[in-house]
C-alpha positions as a Markdown table, in Angstrom:
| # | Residue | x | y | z |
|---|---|---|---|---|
| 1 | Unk | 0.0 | 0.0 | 0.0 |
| 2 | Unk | 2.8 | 2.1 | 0.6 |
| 3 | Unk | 4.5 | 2.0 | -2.6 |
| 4 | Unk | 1.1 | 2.1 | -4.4 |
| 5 | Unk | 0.6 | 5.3 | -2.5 |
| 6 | Unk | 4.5 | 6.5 | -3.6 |
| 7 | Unk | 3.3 | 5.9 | -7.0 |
| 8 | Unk | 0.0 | 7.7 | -7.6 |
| 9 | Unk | 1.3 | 10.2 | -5.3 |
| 10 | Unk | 4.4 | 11.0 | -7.8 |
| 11 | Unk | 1.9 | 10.4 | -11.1 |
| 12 | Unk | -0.6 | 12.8 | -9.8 |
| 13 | Unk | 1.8 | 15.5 | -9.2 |
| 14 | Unk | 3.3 | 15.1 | -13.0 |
| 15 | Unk | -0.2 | 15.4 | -14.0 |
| 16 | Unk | -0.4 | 11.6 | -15.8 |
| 17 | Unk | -4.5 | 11.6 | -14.5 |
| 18 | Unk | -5.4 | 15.2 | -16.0 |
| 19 | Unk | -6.1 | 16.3 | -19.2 |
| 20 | Unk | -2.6 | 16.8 | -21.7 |
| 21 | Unk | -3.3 | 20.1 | -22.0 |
| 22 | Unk | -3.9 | 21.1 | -18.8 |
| 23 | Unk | -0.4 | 19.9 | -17.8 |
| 24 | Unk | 2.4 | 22.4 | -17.5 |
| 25 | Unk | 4.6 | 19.8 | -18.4 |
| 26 | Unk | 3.5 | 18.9 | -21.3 |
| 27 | Unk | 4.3 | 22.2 | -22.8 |
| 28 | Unk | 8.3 | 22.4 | -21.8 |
| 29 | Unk | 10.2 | 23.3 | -24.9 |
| 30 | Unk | 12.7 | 20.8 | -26.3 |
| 31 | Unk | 15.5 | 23.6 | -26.1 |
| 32 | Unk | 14.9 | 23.5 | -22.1 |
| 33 | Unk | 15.2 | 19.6 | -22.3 |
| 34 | Unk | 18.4 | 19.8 | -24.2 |
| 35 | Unk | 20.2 | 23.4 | -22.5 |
| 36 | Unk | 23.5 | 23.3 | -21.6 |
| 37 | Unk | 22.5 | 22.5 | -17.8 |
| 38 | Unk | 21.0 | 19.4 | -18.3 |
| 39 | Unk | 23.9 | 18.1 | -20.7 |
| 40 | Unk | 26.3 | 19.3 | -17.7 |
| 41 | Unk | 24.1 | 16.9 | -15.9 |
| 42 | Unk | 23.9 | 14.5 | -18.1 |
| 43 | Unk | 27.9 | 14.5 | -17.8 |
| 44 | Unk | 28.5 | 14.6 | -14.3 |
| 45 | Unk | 26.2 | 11.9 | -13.8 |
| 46 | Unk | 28.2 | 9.7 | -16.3 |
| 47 | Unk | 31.2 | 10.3 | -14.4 |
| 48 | Unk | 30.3 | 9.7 | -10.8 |
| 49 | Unk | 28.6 | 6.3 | -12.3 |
| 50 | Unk | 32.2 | 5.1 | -13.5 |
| 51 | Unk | 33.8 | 2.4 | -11.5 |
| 52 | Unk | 37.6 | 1.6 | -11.4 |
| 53 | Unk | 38.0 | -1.8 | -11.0 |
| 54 | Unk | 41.5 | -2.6 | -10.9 |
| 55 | Unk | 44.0 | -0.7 | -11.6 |
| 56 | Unk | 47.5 | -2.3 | -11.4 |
| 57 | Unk | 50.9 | -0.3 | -11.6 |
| 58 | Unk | 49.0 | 2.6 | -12.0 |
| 59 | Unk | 48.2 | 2.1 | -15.5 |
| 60 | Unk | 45.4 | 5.0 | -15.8 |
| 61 | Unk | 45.1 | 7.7 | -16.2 |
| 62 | Unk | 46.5 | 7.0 | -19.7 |
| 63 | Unk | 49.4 | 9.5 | -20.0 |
| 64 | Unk | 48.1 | 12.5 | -22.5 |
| 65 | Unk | 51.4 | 12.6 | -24.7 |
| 66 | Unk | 51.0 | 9.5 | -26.2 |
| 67 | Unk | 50.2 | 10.0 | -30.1 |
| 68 | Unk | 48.2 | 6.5 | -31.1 |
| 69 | Unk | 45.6 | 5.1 | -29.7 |
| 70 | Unk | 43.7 | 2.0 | -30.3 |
| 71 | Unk | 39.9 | 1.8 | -29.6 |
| 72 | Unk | 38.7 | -1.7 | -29.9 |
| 73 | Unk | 35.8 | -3.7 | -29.1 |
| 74 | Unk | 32.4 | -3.9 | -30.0 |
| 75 | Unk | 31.8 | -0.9 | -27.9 |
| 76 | Unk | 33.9 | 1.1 | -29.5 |
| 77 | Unk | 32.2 | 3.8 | -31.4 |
| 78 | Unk | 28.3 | 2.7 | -29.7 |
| 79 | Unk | 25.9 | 5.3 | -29.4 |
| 80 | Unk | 22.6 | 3.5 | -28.9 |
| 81 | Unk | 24.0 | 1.2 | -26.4 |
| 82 | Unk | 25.5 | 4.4 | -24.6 |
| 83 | Unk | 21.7 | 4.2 | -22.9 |
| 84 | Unk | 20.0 | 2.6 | -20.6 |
| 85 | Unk | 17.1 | 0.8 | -21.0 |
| 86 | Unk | 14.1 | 3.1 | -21.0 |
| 87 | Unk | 15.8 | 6.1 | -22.3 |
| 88 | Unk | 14.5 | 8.6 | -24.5 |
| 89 | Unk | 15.9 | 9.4 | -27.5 |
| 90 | Unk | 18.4 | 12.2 | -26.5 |
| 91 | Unk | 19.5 | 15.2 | -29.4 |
| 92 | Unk | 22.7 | 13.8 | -29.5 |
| 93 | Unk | 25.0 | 10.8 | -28.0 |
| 94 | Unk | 28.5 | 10.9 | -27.6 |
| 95 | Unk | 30.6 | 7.9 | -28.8 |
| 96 | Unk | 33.7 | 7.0 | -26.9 |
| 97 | Unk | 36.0 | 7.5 | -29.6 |
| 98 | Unk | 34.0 | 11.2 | -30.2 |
| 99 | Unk | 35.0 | 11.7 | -26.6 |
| 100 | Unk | 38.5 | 11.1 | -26.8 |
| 101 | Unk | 38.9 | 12.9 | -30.4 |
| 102 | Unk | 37.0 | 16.1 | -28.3 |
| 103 | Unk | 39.3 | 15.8 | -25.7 |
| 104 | Unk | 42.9 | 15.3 | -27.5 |
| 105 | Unk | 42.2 | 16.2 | -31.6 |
| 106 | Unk | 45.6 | 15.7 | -32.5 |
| 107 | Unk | 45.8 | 12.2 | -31.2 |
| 108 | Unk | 45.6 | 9.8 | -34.0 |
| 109 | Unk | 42.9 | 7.0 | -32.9 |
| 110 | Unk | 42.3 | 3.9 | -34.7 |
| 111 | Unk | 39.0 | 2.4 | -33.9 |
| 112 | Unk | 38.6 | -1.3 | -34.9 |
| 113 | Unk | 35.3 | -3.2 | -33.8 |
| 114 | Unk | 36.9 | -6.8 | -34.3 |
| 115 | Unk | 33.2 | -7.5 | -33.8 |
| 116 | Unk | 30.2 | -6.5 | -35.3 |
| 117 | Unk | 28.6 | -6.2 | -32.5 |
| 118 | Unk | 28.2 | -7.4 | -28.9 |
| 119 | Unk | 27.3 | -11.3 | -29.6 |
| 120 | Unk | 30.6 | -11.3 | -31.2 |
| 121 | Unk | 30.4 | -14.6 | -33.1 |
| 122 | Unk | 32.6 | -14.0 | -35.4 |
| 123 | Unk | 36.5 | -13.6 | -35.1 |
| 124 | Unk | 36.8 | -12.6 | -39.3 |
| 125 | Unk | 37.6 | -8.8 | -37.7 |
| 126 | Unk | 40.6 | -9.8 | -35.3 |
| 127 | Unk | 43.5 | -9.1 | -37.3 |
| 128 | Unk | 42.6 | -6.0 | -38.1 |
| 129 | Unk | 41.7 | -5.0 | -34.2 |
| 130 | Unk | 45.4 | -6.8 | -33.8 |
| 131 | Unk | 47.3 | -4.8 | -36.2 |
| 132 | Unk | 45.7 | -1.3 | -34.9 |
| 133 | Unk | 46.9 | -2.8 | -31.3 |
| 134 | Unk | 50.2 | -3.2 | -32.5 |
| 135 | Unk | 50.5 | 0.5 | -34.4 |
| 136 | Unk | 49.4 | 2.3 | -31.6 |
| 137 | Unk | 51.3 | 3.6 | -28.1 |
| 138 | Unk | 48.0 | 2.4 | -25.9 |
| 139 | Unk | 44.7 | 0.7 | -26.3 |
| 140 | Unk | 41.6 | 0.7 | -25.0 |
| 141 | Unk | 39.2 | -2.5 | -25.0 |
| 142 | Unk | 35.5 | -1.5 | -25.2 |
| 143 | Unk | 33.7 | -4.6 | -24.2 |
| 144 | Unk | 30.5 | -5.9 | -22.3 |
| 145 | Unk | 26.8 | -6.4 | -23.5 |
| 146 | Unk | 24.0 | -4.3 | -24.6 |
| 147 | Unk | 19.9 | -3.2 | -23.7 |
| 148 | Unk | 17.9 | -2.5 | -27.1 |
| 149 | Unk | 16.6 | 1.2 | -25.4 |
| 150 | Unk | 16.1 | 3.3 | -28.1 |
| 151 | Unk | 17.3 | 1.7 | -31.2 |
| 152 | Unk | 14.4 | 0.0 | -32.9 |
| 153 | Unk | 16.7 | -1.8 | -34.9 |
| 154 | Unk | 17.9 | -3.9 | -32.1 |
| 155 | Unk | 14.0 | -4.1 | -31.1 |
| 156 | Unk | 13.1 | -5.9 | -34.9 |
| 157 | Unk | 16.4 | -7.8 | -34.7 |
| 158 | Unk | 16.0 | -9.1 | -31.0 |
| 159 | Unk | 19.5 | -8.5 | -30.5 |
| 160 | Unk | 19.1 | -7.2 | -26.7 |
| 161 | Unk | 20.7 | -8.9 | -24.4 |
| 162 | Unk | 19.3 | -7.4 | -20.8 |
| 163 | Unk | 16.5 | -5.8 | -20.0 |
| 164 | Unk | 13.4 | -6.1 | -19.3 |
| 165 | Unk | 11.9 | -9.7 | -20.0 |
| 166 | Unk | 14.7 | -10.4 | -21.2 |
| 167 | Unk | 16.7 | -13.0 | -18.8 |
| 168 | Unk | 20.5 | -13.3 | -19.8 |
| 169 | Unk | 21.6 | -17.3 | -20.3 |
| 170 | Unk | 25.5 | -16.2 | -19.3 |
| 171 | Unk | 27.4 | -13.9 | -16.9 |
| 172 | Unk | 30.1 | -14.1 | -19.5 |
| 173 | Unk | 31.6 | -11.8 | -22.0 |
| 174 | Unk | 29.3 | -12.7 | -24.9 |
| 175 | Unk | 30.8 | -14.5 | -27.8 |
| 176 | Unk | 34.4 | -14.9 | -28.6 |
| 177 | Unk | 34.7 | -11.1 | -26.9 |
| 178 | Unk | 37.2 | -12.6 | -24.4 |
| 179 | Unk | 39.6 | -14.1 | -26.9 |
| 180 | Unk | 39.6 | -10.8 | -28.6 |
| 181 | Unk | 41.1 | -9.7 | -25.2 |
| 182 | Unk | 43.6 | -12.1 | -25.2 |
| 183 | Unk | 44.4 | -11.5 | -29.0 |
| 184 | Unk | 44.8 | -7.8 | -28.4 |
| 185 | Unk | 47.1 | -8.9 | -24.5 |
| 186 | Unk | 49.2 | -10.6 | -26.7 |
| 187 | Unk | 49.7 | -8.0 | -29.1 |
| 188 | Unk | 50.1 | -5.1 | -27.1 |
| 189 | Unk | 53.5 | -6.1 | -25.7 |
| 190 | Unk | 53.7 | -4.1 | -22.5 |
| 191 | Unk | 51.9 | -1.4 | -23.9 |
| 192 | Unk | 49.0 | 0.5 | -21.7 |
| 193 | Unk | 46.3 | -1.2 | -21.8 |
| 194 | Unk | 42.8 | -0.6 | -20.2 |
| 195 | Unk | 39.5 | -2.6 | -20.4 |
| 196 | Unk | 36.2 | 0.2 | -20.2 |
| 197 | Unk | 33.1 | -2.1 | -19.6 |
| 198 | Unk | 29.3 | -1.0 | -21.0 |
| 199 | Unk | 26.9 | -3.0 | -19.4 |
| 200 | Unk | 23.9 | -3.1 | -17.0 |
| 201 | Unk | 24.0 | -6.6 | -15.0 |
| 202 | Unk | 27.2 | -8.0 | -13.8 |
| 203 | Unk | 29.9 | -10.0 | -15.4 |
| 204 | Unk | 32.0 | -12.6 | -14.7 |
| 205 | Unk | 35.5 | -12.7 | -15.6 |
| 206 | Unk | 37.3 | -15.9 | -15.4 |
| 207 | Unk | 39.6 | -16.6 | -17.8 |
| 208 | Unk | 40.7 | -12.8 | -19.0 |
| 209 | Unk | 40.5 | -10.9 | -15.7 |
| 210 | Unk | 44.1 | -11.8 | -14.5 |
| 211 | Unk | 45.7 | -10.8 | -17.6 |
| 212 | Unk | 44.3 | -6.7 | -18.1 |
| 213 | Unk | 46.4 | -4.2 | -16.0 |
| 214 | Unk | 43.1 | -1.7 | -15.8 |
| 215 | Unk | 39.5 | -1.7 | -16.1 |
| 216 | Unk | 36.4 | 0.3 | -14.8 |
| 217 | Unk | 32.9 | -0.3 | -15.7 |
| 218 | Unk | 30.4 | 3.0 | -17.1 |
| 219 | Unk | 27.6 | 0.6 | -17.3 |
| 220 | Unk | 25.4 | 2.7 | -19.8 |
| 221 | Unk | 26.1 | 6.0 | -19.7 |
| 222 | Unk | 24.2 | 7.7 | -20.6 |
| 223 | Unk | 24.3 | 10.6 | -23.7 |
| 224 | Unk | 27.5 | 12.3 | -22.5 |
| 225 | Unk | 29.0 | 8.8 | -21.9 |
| 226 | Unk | 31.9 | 9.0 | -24.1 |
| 227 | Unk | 33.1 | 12.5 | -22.9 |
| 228 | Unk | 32.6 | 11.3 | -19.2 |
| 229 | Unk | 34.6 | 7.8 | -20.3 |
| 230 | Unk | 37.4 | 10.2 | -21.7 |
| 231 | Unk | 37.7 | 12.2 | -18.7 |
| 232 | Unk | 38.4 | 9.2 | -16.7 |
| 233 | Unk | 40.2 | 7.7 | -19.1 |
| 234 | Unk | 43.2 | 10.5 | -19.3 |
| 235 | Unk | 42.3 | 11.6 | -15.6 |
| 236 | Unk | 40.8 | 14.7 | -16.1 |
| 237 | Unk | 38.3 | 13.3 | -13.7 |
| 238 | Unk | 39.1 | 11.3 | -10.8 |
| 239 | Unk | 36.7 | 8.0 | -10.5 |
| 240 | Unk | 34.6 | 7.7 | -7.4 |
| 241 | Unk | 31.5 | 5.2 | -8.2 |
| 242 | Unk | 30.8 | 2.1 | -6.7 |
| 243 | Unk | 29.0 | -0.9 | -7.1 |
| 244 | Unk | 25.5 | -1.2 | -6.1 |
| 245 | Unk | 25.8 | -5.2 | -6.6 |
| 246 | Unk | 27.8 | -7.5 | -6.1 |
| 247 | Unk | 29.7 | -9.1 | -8.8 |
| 248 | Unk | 30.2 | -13.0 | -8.9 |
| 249 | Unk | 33.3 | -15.3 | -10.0 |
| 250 | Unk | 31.0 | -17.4 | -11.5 |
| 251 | Unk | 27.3 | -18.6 | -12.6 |
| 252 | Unk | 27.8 | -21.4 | -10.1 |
| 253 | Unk | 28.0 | -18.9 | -7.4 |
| 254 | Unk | 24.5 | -18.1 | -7.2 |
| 255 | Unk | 21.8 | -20.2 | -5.6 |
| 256 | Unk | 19.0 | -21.5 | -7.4 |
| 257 | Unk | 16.5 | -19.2 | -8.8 |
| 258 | Unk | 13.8 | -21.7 | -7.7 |
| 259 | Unk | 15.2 | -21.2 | -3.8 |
| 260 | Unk | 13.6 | -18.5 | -2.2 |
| 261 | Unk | 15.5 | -18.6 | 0.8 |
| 262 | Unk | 17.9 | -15.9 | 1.3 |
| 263 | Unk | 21.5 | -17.4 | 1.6 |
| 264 | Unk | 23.9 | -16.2 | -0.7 |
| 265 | Unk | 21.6 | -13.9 | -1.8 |
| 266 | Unk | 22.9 | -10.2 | -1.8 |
| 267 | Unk | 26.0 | -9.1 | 0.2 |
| 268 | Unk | 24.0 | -9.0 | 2.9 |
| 269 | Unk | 23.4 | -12.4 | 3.0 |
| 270 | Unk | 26.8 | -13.7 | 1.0 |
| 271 | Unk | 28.9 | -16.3 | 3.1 |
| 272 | Unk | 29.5 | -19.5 | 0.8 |
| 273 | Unk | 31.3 | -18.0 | -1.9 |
| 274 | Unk | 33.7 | -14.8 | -1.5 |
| 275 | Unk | 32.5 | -12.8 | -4.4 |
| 276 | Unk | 35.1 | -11.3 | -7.3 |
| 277 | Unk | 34.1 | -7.8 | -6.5 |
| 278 | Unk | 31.8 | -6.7 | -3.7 |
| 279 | Unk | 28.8 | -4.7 | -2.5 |
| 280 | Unk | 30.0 | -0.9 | -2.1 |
| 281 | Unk | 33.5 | -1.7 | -4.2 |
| 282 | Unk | 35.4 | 1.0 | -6.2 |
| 283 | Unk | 38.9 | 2.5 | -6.6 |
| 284 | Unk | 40.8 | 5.7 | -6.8 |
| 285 | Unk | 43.6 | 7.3 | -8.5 |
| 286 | Unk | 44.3 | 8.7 | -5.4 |
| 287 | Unk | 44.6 | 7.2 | -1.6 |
| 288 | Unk | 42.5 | 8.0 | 1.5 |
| 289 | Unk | 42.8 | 7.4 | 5.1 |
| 290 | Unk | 40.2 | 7.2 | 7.8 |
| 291 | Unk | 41.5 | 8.0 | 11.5 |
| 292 | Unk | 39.7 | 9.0 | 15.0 |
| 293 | Unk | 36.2 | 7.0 | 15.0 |
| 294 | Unk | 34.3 | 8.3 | 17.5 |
| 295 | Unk | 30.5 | 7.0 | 18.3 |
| 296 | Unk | 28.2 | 9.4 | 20.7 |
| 297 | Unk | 27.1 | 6.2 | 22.4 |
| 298 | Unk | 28.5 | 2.8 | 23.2 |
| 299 | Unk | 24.5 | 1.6 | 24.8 |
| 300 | Unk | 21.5 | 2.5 | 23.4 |
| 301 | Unk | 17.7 | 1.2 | 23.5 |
| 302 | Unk | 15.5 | -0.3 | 19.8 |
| 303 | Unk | 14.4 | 3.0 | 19.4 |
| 304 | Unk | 17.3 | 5.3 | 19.8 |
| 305 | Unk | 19.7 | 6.2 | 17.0 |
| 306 | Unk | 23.3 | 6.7 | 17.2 |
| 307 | Unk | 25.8 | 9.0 | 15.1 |
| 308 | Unk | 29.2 | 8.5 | 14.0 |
| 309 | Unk | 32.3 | 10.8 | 13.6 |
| 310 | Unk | 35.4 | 9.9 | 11.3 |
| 311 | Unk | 37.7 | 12.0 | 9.9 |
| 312 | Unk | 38.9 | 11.2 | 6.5 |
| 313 | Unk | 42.2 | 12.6 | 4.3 |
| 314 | Unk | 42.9 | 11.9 | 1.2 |
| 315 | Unk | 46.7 | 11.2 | 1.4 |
| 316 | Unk | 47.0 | 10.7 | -2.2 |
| 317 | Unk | 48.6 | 13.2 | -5.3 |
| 318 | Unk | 45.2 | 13.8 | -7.2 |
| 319 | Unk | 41.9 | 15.7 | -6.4 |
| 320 | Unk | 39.3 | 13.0 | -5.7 |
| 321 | Unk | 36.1 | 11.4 | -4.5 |
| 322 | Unk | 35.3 | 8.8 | -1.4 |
| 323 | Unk | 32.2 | 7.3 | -0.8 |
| 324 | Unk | 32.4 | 7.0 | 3.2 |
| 325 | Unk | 30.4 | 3.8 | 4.1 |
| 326 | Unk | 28.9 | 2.5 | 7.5 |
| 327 | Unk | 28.5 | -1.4 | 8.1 |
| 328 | Unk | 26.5 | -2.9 | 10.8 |
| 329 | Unk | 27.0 | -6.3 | 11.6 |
| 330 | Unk | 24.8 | -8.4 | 14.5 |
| 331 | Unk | 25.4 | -10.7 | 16.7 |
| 332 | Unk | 25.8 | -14.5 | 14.5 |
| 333 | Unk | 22.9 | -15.5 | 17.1 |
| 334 | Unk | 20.3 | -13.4 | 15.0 |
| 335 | Unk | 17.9 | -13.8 | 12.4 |
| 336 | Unk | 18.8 | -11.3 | 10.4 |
| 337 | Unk | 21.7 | -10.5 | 7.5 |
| 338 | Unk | 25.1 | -10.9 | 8.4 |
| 339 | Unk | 26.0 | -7.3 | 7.0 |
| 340 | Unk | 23.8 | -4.3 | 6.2 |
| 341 | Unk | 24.9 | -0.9 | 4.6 |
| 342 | Unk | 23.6 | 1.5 | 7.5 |
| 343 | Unk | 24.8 | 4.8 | 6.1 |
| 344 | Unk | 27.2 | 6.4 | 3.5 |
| 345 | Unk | 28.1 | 10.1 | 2.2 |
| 346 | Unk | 30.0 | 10.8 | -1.2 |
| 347 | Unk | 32.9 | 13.8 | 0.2 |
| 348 | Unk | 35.5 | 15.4 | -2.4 |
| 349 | Unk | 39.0 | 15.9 | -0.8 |
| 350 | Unk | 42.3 | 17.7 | -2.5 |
| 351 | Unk | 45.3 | 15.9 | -1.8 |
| 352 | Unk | 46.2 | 16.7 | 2.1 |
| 353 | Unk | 42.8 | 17.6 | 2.9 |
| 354 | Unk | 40.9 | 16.4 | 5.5 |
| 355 | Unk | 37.1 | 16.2 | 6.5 |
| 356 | Unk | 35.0 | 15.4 | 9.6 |
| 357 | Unk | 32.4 | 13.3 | 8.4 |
| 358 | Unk | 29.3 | 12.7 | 10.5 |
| 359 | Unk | 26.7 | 10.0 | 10.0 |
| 360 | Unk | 23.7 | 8.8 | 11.7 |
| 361 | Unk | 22.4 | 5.3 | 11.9 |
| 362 | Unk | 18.9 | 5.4 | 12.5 |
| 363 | Unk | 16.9 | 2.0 | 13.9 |
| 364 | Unk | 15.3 | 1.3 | 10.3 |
| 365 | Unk | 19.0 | 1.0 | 9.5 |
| 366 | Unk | 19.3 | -2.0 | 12.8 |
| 367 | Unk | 16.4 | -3.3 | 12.1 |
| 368 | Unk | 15.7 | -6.8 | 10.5 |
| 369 | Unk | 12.2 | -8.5 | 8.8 |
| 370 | Unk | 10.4 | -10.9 | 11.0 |
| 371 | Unk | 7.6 | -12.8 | 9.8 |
| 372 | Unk | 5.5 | -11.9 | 12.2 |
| 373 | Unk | 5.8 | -8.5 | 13.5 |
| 374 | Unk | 7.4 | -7.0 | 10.2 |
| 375 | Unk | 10.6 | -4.6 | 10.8 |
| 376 | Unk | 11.8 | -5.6 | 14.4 |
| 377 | Unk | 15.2 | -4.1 | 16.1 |
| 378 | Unk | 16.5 | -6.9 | 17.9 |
| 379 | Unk | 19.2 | -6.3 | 21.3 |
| 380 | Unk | 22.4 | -7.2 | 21.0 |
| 381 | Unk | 25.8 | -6.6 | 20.5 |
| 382 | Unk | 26.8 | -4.6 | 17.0 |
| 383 | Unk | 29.7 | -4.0 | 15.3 |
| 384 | Unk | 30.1 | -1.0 | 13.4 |
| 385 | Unk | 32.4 | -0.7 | 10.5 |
| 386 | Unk | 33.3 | 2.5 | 8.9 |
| 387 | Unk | 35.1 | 2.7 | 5.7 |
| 388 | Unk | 36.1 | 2.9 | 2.2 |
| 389 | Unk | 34.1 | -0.3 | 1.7 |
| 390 | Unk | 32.7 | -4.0 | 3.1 |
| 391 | Unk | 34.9 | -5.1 | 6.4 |
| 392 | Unk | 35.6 | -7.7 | 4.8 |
| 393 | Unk | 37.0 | -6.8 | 1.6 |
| 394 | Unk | 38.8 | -3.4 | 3.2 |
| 395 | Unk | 41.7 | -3.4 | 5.6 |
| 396 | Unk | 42.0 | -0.2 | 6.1 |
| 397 | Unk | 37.8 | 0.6 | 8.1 |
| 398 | Unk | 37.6 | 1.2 | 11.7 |
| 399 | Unk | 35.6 | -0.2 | 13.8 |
| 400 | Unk | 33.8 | 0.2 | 17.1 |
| 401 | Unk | 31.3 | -1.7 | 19.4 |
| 402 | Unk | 27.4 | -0.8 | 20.3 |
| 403 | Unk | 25.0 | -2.7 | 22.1 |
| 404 | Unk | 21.1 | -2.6 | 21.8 |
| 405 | Unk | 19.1 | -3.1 | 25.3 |
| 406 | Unk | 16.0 | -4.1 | 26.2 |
| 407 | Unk | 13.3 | -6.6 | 23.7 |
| 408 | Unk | 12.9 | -7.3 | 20.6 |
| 409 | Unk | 10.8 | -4.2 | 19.4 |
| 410 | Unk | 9.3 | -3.7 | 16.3 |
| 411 | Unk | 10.2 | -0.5 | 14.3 |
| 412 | Unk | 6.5 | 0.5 | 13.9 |
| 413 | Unk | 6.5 | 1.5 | 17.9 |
| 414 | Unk | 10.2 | 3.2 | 17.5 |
């Protein structure tokens, strides 16, 4: 009833149950859709969606003397598959390889497909993605999968891959994408090489992920997607997404759709398999540090929240982005997930500056489903993580101790 409410509640307010012409929003100009605000939106919302991965050596930012680059991969020059599913038509998308040619004209690029497109079941195209690998100081990979969106010649062709009603068979790479990897690894020779990732759902990586220095993932970006994947690209923008999922090793990993009981579903409830990259996960070019955790309370009762203090520096070179994270994590005794996300704040730091960063954890954020009464905050002893990421997966969080008195109380009397 709730959500039903959230619903009508939103579609009355847009007008959706009044006449069209009665509706001031009907009559917004497409000039006021497209102004320059909106496609500074449009931009900064690409960027702060693009995940670094891995980044070994410190192979990006890509330096910006090099005079070749290669852009390969079925990716490479997308438009349509720039967008999400359910995205309107924009005035204008930005390829990647528009991006970079914006961003550095005199750099000779060579774009080679290999693939036609994202099934890639053919490998006719290789040698010539090889050869542009081997004539150029640094490459760039352009895989990952697709969602039909606007195109409607992916909607005839039923060449979507995600989306809705559309369940994926494989995790994988599609195709023989992951050999094209290995073709272009092997040709590179030591040269820079980076892996940018467009896709919705997660992927699984065994057999390739090893063997690439760098990758980060823009999922679909959106219509200023190749200028954001540029900036991050030559580090004129300092990656600071994270992953709202988490991504497996492999298919087997997952329990059986047919299962509806919670184990090893979500990183909440995650313990038989350790995943390949986790809930909240996502690098920097640059390093922080989190120091002096203080909590206003050690003891509190169901219906009391609690805030936390941390102070974090960013003890790197560059300008950049954290996403500060707060973990709970219950007694093993409970019913409820073994971890929860409780709280989190996105902070920008220059390099030597620091930030007091307060959170509050509030009971919805203790509280755990119980068949019968609903939301319920149980008592008990909590550990409270605070971080650049998952305890687990993060050396470098603090943590501190709070304990819940009193009964089992359910969060409707809180």
């Amino acid at each position: 009833d709730e959500s039903l409410s959230n619903l009508f509640r939103v579609r009355i307010r847009l007008g959706l149950l009044d006449n069209p012409w009665e509706v001031s929003y009907n009559k917004v100009p497409f000039s006021k859709v497209v102004s320059k605000e909106h496609t500074e939106l449009a931009l900064e919302a690409a960027r702060q969606s693009i995940v670094l991965l891995k980044n070994d050596n410190n192979m990006l930012p890509f330096k910006k003397t090099i005079s070749s680059l290669a852009v390969i991969g079925p990716n490479a020059n997308a438009t349509f598959d720039l967008l999400g599913n359910y995205a309107a038509q924009p005035k204008k998308i930005v390829s990647i390889v528009e991006g970079i040619r914006s961003k550095l004209p005199s750099l000779k690029i060579q774009m080679e497909k290999g693939c036609n497109e994202v099934w890639c079941d053919s490998t006719t195209n290789f040698p010539s993605a090889v050869s542009a690998a081997q004539s150029s100081d640094a490459i760039l990979l352009v895989m990952g999968i697709r969602t039909c969106a606007y195109d409607p010649i992916c909607w005839i062709g039923i060449k979507e891959i995600e989306g809705e009603q559309k369940d994926r068979t494989s995790l994988k790479l599609p195709g023989y994408q992951m050999q094209l990897i290995h073709e272009v690894l092997a040709a590179a020779k030591g040269k820079p090489v980076a892996v940018a990732l467009i896709n919705g759902g997660s992927i699984t990586m065994d057999g390739w992920l090893e063997s690439v220095p760098a990758m980060f993932t823009a999922f679909y970006p959106g219509e200023q997607g190749g200028n954001a994947i540029a900036d991050v690209l030559f580090g004129d923008y300092n990656p600071g997404g994270r992953l709202t999922t988490s991504w497996v090793k492999s298919e087997t990993d997952l329990p059986d759709y047919l299962n509806p009981a919670m184990k090893d579903r979500t990183y909440r409830y995650m313990t038989t398999y350790k995943p390949l990259f986790p809930f909240g996960y996502g690098m920097s070019y640059t390093q922080f540090e989190y120091t002096n955790l203080v909590i206003d309370a050690t003891s509190i009762k169901p219906c009391q929240s609690v805030k936390v203090e941390v102070t974090v520096t960013n003890t790197g070179s560059l300008y950049g982005e954290e996403v500060v994270q707060v973990y709970l994590q219950q007694d093993s005794s409970l019913q409820g997930p073994n971890i929860q996300l409780a709280q989190f704040d996105r902070i920008a730091l220059s390099p030597n500056e620091s930030k007091r960063v307060t959170l509050e954890i509030m009971p919805r954020e203790m509280a755990r489903f119980d068949s019968k009464q609903g939301k319920v905050v149980d008592p008990g002893k909590i550990t409270v993580s605070v971080g650049g990421g998952q305890p687990e997966f993060n050396d470098k969080v603090l943590k501190t101790a709070l304990l819940v008195t009193g009964d089992v109380t359910p969060l409707v009397s809180c």
